[in-house]
N, C-alpha and C positions, 0 to 999 in steps of 0.2 A: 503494500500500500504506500507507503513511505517511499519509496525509490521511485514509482509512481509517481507521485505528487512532484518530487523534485524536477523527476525532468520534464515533466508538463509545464511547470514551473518557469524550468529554463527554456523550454519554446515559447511561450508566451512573454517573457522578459526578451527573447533575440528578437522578436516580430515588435517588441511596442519601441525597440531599441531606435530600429528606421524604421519611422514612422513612412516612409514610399510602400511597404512593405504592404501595409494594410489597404493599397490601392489593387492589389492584387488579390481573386478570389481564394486562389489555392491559399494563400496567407491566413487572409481570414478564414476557411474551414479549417484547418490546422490552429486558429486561435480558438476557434470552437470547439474542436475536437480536446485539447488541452485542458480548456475552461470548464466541460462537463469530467473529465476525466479527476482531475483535480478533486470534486465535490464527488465524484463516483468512489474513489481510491480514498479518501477521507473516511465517508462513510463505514466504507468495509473496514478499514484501519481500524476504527472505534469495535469494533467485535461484537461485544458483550454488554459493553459498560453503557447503550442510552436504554437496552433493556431495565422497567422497575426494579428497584431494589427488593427484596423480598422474595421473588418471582422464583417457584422451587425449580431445586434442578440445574440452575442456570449460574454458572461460575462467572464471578466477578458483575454481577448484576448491579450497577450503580447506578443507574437514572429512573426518570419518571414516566409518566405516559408521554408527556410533549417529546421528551425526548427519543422514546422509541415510537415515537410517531412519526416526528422531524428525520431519523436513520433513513425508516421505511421509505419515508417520502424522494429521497434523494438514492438510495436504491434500487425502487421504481422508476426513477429520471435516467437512469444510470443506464435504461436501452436507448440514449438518446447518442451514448457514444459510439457503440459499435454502429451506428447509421449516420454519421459523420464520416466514420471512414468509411462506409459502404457510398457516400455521395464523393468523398476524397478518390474513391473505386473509379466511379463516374466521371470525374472532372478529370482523373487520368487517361480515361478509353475515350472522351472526346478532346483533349488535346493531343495525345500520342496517336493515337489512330486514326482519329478524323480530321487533322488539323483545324481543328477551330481555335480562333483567337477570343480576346480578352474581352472585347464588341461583343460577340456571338453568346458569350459566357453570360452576359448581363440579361439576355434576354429570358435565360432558363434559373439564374439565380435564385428567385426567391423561393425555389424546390429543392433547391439545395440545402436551402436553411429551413422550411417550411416543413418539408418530411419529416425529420428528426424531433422536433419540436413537436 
């Protein structure tokens, strides 16, 4: 989870670095893909502990309902990453294969980010 985090981390810190960067789609779905992963790998990291206290059975149980609510919630979100790189899939087979340019990209864009979501 942790190591995760980090280099999500550190692509999202090289992309805000040049800021040119972010004029590009593949940029930005890689800062998306990052940015969900981050809160994806977080999540998981926490294990046990936003599960209630008391809660039998269940080792290292430290939080409350919000918080094993708040996990759940971002665990659930957390199919939004492997469909960022399924659209990162896509933005590869229509610039490598089909030669489409950065124009052509803006028109299918908001599917890009709209699927996932």
């Amino acid at each position: 989870g942790f190591s995760s985090m980090f280099c999500s981390g550190w692509i999202i810190f090289e992309i805000y670095r040049d800021k040119r960067k972010l004029k590009k789609l593949y940029h930005r779905l890689l800062l998306a893909l990052s940015t969900t992963d981050i809160f994806t790998s977080f999540a998981y990291a926490l294990s046990t502990w936003p599960i209630p206290s008391g809660s039998p059975d269940i080792y290292a149980a430290l939080g409350t309902q919000a918080t094993c609510t708040a996990q759940g919630f971002f665990i659930q979100a957390s199919i939004a990453t492997p469909m960022y790189n399924a659209m990162l899939s896509i933005y590869y087979l229509l610039t490598v294969r089909y030669g489409w340019k950065e124009n052509q990209l803006k028109k299918v864009e908001k599917y890009f980010f709209g699927i996932p979501i």
